[in-house]
C-alpha positions in Angstrom: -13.1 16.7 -17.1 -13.0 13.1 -18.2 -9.1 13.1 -18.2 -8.3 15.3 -14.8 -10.9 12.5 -13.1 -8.4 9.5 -15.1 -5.3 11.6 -13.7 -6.8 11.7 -10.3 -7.6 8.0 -10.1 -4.4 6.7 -11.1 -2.3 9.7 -8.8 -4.3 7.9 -6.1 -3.7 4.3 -7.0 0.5 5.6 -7.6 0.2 6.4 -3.9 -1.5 3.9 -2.4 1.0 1.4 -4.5 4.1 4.1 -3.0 2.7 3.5 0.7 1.8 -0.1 0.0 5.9 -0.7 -1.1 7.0 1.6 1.9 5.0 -0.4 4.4 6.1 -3.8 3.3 9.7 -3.1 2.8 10.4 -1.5 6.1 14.1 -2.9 5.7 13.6 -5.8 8.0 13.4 -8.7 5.0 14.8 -8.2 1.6 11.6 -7.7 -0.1 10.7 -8.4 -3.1 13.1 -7.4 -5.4 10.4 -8.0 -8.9 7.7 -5.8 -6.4 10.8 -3.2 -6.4 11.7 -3.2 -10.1 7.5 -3.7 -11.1 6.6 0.1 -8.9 9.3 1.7 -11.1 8.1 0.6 -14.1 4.4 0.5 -13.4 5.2 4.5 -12.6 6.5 5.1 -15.8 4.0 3.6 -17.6 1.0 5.5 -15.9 2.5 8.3 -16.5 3.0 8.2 -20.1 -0.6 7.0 -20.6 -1.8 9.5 -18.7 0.2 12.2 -21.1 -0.9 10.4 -24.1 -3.6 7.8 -23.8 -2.8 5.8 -27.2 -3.4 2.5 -27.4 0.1 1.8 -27.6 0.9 3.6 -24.0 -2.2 1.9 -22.9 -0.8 -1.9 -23.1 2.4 -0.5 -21.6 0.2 0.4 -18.6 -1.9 -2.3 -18.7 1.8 -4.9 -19.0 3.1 -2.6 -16.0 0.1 -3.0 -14.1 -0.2 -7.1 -15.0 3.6 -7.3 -14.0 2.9 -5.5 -10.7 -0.4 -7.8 -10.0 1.0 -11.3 -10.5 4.5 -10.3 -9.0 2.3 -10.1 -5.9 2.8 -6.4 -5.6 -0.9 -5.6 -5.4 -1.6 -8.1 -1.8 -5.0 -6.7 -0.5 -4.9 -3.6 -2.6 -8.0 -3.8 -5.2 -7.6 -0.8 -6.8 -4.9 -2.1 -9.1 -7.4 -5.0 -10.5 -9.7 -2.1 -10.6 -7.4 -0.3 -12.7 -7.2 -2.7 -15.0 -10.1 -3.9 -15.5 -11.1 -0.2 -16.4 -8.4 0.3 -19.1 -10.2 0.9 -22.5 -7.5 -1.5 -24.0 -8.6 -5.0 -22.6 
């Protein structure tokens, strides 16, 4: 039950970032192209955590999720500092 609550939490924080980077990139400015290379990435590390939680996969995710917070991807959005600050690995 412990790991279907961990992939529920970080589903919700993958769409909150997906609606955060559709809202702010609504093809009036350029964007920011490290916030558009960082979702990507901070995808692909979630979900291989989430498939094997290792320690290994687990500073993947918490790089990806560093990456995406001081590229300024996160704005308002707590949830990724939240995230992070509950990853076993820090």
């Amino acid at each position: 039950m412990f790991t279907r609550l961990i992939e529920i939490k970080k589903a919700i924080f993958m769409a909150g970032a997906f609606v955060f980077f559709l809202v702010c990139c609504d093809g009036t400015e350029t964007g920011n192209f490290d916030c558009i290379t960082a979702i990507p990435d901070l995808n692909d590390a979630a979900q291989a955590y989430n498939q094997d939680p290792s320690t290994e996969n687990c500073n993947e995710y918490k790089a990806a999720l560093l990456a995406y917070i001081n590229n300024g991807c996160a704005g308002m959005d707590q949830s990724a500092y939240a995230e992070l600050d509950a990853l076993p690995c820090n």
